[in-house]
C-alpha positions in Angstrom: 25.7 85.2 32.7 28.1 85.0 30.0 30.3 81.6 29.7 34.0 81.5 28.1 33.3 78.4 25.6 30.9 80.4 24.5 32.9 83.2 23.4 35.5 80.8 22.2 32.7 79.3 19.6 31.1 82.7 18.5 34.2 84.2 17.9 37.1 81.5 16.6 34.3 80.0 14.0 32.7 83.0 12.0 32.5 81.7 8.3 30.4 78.9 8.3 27.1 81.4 8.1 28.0 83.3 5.6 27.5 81.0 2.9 23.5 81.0 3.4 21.1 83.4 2.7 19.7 86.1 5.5 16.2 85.1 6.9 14.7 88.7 6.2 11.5 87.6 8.4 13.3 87.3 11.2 16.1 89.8 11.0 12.7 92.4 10.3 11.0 91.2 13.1 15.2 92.3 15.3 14.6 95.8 13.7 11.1 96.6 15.3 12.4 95.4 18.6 14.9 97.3 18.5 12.9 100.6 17.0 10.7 99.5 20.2 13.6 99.2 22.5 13.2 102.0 24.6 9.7 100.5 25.7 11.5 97.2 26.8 14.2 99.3 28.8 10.8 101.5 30.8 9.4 98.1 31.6 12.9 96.6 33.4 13.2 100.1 34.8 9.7 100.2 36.0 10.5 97.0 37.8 13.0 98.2 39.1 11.9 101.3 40.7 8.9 99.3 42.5 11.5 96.7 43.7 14.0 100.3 44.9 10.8 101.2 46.5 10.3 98.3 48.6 13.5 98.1 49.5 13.2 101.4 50.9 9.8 100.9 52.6 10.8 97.2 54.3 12.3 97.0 57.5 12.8 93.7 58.4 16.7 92.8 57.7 15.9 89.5 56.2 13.1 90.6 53.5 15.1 93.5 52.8 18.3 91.0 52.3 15.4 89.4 49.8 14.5 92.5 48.0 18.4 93.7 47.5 19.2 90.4 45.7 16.3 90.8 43.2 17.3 94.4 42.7 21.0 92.8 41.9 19.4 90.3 39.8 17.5 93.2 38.1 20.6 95.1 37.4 22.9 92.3 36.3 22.2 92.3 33.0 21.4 96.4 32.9 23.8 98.0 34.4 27.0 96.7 36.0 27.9 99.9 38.4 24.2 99.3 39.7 24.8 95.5 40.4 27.6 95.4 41.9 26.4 98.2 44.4 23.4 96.1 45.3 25.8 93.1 45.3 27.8 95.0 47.9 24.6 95.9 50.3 23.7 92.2 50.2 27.1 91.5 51.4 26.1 94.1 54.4 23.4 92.7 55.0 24.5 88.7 55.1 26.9 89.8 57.7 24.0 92.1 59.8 22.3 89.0 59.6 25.1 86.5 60.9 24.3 83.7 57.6 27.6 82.2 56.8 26.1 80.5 53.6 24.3 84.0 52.3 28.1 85.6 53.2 29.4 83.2 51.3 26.9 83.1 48.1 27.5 87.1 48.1 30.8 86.8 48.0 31.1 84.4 45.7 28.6 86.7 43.7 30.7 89.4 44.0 33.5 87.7 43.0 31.8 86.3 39.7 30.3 89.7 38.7 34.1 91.3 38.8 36.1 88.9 36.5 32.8 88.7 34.1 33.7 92.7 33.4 38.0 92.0 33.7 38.0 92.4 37.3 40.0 89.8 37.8 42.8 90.6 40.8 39.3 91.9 43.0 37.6 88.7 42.0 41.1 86.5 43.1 40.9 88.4 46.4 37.0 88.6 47.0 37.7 84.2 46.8 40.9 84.0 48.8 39.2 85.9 51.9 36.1 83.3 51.8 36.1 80.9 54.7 34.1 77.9 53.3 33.8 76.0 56.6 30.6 75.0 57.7 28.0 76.5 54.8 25.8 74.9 52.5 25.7 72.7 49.6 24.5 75.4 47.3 27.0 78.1 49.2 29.7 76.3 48.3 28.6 75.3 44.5 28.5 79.3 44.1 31.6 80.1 45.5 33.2 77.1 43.0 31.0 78.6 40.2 33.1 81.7 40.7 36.6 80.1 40.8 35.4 78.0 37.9 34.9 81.4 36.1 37.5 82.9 37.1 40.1 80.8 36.1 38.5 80.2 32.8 38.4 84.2 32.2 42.2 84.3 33.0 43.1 81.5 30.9 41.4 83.2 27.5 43.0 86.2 27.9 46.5 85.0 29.2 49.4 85.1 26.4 51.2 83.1 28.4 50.9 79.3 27.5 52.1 78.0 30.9 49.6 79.9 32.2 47.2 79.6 30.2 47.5 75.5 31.3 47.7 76.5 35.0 44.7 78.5 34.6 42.8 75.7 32.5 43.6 72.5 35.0 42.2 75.6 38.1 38.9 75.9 36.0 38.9 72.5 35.5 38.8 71.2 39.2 36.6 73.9 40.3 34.1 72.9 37.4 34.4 69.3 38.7 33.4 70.7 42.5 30.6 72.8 41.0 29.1 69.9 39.1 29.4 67.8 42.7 27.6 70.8 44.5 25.1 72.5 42.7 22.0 70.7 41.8 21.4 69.2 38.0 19.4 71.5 37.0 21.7 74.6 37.5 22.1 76.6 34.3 25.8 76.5 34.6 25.8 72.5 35.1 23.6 72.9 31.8 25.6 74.8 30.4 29.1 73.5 31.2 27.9 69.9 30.0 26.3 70.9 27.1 29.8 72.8 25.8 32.0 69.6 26.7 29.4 67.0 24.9 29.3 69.9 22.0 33.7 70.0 21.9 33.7 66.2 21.6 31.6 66.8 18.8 28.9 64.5 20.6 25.7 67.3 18.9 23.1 64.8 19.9 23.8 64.3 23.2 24.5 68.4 23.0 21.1 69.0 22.2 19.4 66.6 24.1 21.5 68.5 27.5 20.1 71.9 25.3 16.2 70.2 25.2 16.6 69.4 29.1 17.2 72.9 29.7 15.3 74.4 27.8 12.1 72.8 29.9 13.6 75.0 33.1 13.1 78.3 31.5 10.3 80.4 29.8 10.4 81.3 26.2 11.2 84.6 25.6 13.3 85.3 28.8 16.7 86.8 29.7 17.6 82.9 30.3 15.7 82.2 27.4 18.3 84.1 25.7 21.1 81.8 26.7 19.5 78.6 26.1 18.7 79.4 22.3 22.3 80.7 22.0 23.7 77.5 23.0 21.0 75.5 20.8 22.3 78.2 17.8 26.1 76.6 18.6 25.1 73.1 18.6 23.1 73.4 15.3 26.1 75.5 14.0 28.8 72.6 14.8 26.3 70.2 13.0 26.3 72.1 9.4 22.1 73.1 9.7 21.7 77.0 8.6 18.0 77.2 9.0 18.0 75.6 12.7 21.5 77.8 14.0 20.1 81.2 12.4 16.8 80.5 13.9 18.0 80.1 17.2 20.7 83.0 17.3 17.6 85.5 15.9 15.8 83.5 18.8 18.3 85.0 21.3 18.8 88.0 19.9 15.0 89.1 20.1 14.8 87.6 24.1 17.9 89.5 24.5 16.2 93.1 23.2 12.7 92.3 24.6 14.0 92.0 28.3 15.7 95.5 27.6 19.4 93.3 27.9 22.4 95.6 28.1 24.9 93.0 28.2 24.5 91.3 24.9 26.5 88.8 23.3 24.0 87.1 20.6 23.4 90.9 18.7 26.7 91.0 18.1 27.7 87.7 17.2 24.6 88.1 14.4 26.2 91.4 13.0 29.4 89.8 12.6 27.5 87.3 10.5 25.8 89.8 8.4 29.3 91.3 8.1 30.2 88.1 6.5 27.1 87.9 4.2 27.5 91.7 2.9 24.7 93.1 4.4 27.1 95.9 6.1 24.0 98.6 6.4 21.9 96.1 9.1 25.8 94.5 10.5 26.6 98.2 11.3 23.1 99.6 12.9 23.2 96.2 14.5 27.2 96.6 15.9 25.9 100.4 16.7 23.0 99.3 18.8 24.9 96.4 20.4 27.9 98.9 21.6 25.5 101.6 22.9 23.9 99.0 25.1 27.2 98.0 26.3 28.3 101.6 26.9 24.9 101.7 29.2 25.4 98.4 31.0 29.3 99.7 31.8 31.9 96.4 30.9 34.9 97.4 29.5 35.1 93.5 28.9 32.3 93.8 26.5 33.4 96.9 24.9 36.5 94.8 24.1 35.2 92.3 22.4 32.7 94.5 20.5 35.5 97.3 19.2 37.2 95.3 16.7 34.0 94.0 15.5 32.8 97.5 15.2 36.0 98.7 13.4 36.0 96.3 10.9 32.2 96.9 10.2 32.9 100.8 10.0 35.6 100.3 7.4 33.8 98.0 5.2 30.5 100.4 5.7 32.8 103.4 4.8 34.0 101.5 2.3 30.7 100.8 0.8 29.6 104.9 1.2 32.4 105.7 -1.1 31.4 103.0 -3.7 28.2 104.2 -3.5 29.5 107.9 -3.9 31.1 106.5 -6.9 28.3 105.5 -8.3 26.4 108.8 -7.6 28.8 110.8 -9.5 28.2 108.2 -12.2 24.2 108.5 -12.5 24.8 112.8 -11.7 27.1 112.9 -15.1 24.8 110.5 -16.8 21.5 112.7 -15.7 23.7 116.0 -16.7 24.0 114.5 -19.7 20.6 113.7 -20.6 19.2 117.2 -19.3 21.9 118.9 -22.0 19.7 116.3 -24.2 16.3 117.6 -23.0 17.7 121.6 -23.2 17.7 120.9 -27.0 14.4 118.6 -27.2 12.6 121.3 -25.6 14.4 124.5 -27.5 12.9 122.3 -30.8 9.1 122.4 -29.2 9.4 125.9 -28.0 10.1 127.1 -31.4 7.0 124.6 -32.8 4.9 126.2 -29.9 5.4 129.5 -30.8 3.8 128.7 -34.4 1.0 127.1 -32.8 0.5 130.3 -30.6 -0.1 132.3 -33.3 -3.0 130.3 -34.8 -4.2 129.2 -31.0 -4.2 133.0 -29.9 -6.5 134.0 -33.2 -9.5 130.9 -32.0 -8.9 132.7 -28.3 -10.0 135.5 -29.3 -13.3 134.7 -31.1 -13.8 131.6 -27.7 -13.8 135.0 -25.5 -16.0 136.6 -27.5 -18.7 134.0 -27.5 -17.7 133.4 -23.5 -18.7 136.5 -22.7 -21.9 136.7 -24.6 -22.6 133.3 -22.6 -21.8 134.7 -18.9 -24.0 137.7 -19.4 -26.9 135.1 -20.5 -25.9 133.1 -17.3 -26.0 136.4 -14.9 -28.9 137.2 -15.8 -30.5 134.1 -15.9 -29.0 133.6 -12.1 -30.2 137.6 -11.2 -33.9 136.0 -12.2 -33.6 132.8 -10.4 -32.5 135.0 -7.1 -35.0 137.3 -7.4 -37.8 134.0 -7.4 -36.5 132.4 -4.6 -36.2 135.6 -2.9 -40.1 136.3 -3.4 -40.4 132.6 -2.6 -39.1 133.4 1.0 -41.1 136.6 1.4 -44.3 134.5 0.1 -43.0 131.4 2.6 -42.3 134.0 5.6 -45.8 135.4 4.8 -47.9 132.3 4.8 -46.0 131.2 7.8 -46.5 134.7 10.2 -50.2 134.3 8.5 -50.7 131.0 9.8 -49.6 132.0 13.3 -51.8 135.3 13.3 -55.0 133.4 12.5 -54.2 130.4 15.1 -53.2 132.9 18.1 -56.0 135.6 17.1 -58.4 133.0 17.7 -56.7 131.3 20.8 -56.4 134.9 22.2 -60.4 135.6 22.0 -60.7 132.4 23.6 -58.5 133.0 26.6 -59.9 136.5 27.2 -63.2 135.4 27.4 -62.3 132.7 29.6 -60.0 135.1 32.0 -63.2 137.2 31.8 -65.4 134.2 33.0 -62.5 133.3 35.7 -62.7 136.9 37.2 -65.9 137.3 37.7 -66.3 133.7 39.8 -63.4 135.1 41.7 -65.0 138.2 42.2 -68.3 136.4 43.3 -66.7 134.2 45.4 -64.8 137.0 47.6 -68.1 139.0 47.8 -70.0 136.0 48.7 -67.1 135.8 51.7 -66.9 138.8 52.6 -71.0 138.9 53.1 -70.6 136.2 55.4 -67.4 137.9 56.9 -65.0 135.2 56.1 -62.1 137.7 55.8 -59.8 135.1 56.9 -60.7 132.9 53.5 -60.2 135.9 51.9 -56.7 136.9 53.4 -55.9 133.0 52.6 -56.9 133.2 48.9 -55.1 136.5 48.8 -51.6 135.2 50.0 -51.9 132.1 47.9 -49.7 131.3 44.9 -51.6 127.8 43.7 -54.5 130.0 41.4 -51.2 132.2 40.0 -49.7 128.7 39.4 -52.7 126.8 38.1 -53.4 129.3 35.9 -49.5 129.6 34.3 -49.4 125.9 34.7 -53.1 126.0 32.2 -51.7 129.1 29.7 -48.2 126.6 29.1 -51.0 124.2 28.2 -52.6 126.6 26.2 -49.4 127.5 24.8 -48.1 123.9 24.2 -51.1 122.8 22.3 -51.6 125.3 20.2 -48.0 126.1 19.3 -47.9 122.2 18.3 -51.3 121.8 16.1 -49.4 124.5 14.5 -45.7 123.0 14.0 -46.6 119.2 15.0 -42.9 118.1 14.1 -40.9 120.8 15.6 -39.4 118.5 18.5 -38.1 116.1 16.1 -36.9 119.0 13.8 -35.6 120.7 17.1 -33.9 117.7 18.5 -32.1 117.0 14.9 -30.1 120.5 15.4 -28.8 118.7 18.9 -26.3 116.1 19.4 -27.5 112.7 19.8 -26.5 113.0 23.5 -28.0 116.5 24.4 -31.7 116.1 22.9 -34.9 117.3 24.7 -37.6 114.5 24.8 -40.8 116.1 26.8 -42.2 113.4 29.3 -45.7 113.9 28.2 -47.3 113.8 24.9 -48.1 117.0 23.6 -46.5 118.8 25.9 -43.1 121.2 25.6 -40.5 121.1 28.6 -39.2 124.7 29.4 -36.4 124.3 27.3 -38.7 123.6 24.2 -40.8 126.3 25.3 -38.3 129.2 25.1 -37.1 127.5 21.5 -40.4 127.8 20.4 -41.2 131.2 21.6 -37.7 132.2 19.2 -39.9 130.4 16.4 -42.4 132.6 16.5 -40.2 135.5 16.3 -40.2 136.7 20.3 -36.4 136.3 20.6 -35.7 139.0 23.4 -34.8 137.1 26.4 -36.7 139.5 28.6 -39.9 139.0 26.6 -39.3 135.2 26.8 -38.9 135.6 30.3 -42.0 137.9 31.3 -44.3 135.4 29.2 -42.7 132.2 31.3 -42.3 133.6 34.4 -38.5 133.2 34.6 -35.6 135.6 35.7 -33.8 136.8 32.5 -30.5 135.2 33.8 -31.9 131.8 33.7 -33.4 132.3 30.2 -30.0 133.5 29.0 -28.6 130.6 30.5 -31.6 127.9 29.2 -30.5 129.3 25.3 -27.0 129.4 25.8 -26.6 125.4 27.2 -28.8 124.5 24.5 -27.2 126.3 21.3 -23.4 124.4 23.6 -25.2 121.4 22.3 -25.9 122.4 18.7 -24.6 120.3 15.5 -22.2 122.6 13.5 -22.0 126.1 14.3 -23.8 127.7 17.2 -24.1 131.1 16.4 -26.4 129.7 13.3 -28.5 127.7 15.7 -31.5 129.7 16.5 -31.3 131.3 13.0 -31.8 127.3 12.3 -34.8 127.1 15.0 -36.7 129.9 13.2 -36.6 128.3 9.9 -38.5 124.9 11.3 -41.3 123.9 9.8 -41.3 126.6 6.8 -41.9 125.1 3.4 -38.8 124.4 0.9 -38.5 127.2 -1.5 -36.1 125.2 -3.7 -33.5 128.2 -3.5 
């Protein structure tokens, strides 16, 4: 909502800012909002697409009336085209619906939305076709809101003073209706009262109307906005600089925040700046202010902004060609010194050269004695890889000895005892078949719990004596894993099947068909078992079971 006192103010009274000094904290605080900007403008647009969808989901005339006007109330302050073509279907829809007060308010609407943007002849004949008979209070304090408006839009931009009086004594009345109509609290009552109290150069009472007002809205909204810009006007007529640059920054960041096209508090601050000197932050501040108004589609604003904008560019062009100036300035004054440092280092080049001489003859005799030192250190590192080398072989050796001795004797055991086991067996199926229990014996012969029970036993076997031998390889195992992906067996002294195909690669049996005839496994679920596992290794994978073979072996020191 933009008022015409308030254009009056900003723009006839300029200079008195410039004579203080810019508040950097808050003019920093303007340039992220406005390096954010575009993620203010997706949040109004994202409203805005969830209100467009419910207005294309609802069916009932009356909550689709509802959902148009917030749409139009979205887009008032975004884009004007948009607005006004809301504006229009809630027009459509006050007459589906038979209202003569929502006709009414619409029109009115209508009418306010075309002379804010210099439609003033629409807005003249939008009011002259209302018929005010018979509608409500707050009908009727719209439509007057829009005459109001109106005729205080014609009368700025009249050059005619007859008119201009006409036009002011039409505003006037019409303000006098609204204030009898609409309720206190109405921003424009606010607003209007405030601006007479602030011309009669009452700033107390100003302010306390500006306090009062500000309780009806919430900080940091698009009405937010308008409040503080007023409060920035009162505190401007009464002389304070902190309080009136607070307050205009104030607006300005509510403004940007709520993704605002149609500013009026940006550019009023870069005029300022203007003022001050600071033409670099006035002119990306003028820039930003005239894109937005290019978006939001008022020629009105563009108006006001473009002579702003001119004079910013000239004095900005102005300051590029002092600072070109200046360039050429420092570029002949480093030209100069580097004719300087031509001759400074022509002088050293010619003491260098002596120095070479002397420097190249100690060279010689350094390389000399460097050489005689790197064939001492090859050697000396050809002697210390040849021990850890043999420590390696010695290590390997010890370790496969280990494993022969332990197996050996576990082997012997397990014969003998497979020996022992086959001959019960073998007594027990003779003893059956004496007594012709073929059946027990067909039984015995189709079952899979001895095969089991005995591969269940050699894993036991296996486990324990694979352990006594490496009693640390899980945790050694499980450090190669991420912390996620490590094996922890569910019984102590025991190795899950994962663990038990690792530790088969530890002992050197790392042919997956091997690993699978001495499990009991298909080959394609081995290959699968070491492939998921080395997925989980730390570092590379391909190094992992290279890794796995090397647990438990003694530290060579190499």
């Amino acid at each position: 909502m933009r008022h015409l006192f308030i254009l009056l103010a900003v723009l006839m009274s300029p200079t008195l800012f410039a004579q203080y000094q810019l508040p950097l904290q808050k003019l920093e605080e303007i340039d992220r909002a406005i390096a954010n900007s575009s993620e203010y403008v997706t949040k109004r647009e994202a409203r805005i697409t969830e209100a467009r969808k419910t207005f294309v989901e609802v069916k009932d005339t009356s909550a689709k009336y509802e959902t148009v006007l917030q749409l139009y109330d979205l887009y008032r302050p975004f884009v004007s085209d948009s607005a006004i073509f809301f504006l229009r279907e809630a027009i459509r829809l006050a007459d589906i619906m038979g209202d003569a007060s929502e006709k009414v308010r619409c029109r009115s609407m209508m009418a306010l939305r075309c002379s804010n943007i210099g439609m003033y002849d629409e807005a003249i004949a939008i009011l002259d076709s209302i018929q005010t008979a018979g509608i409500s209070q707050q009908a009727l304090g719209e439509y007057y809101r829009a005459r109001n408006n109106v005729y205080n839009e014609l009368a700025y931009y009249t050059r005619l003073d007859n008119m201009r009086e006409a036009y002011y004594k039409e505003a006037g009345k019409y303000e006098a209706l609204m204030y009898e109509t609409l309720p206190p609290d109405d921003p424009d009552c606010f607003a209007h009262r405030e601006l007479s109290l602030n011309a009669k150069g009452d700033l107390k009472a100003a302010l306390k109307v500006n306090d009062e007002w500000m309780t009806t809205v919430e900080k940091g909204s698009h009405p937010y906005a308008l409040v503080t810009l007023y409060r920035y006007l009162d505190y401007k007529a009464m002389g304070d600089s902190v309080q009136m640059m607070n307050w205009l920054c104030e607006s300005v960041l509510a403004d940007v925040r709520n993704g605002v096209m149609d500013q009026g508090s940006m550019w009023e601050l870069a005029n300022q700046l203007l003022l001050l000197n600071d033409i670099d932050r006035a002119y990306r501040y003028i820039s930003y202010t005239s894109d937005c108004a290019g978006r939001y589609g008022s020629r009105q604003r563009q108006w006001q902004i473009s002579p702003l904008l001119n004079e910013i560019a000239k004095n900005y062009k102005a300051k590029s060609e002092h600072t070109t100036k200046q360039l050429w300035l420092l570029i002949a004054a480093i030209s100069l010194l580097f004719v300087l440092l031509l001759g400074v280092l022509f002088f050293l080049n010619r003491r260098n050269r002596q120095l070479a001489v002397a420097r190249n003859a100690l060279h010689d005799t350094n390389a000399k004695l460097a050489a005689l030192n790197n064939e001492l250190k090859e050697a000396n590192q050809q002697l210390s890889t040849t021990n850890g080398q043999l420590a390696v072989v010695n290590s390997k050796l010890k370790d496969a000895n280990n494993v022969k001795d332990e197996y050996i004797g576990r082997f012997l055991s397990l014969c003998a005892q497979y020996v022992d086991k086959l001959d019960s067996y073998r007594k027990m199926v003779n003893k059956k078949m004496k007594k012709n229990e073929l059946a027990d014996v067909l039984q015995l012969s189709r079952s899979t719990e001895l095969k089991e029970r005995e591969i269940e036993e050699l894993n036991q076997n296996f486990d324990s004596a694979f352990l006594h031998l490496f009693p640390n390889f899980v945790d050694d195992f499980n450090a190669l894993l991420m912390p996620d992906l490590q094996i922890h067996p569910k019984e102590k002294d025991r190795l899950s099947t994962d663990l038990r195909i690792f530790a088969l690669i530890r002992l050197g049996i790392d042919d997956s068909s091997k690993i699978a005839e001495f499990l009991h496994y298909s080959v394609n679920t081995i290959y699968n078992y070491r492939a998921r596992i080395k997925n989980g290794a730390i570092g590379n994978r391909e190094q992992f079971e290279r890794k796995v073979k090397e647990i438990g072996m003694p530290d060579t020191g190499t």
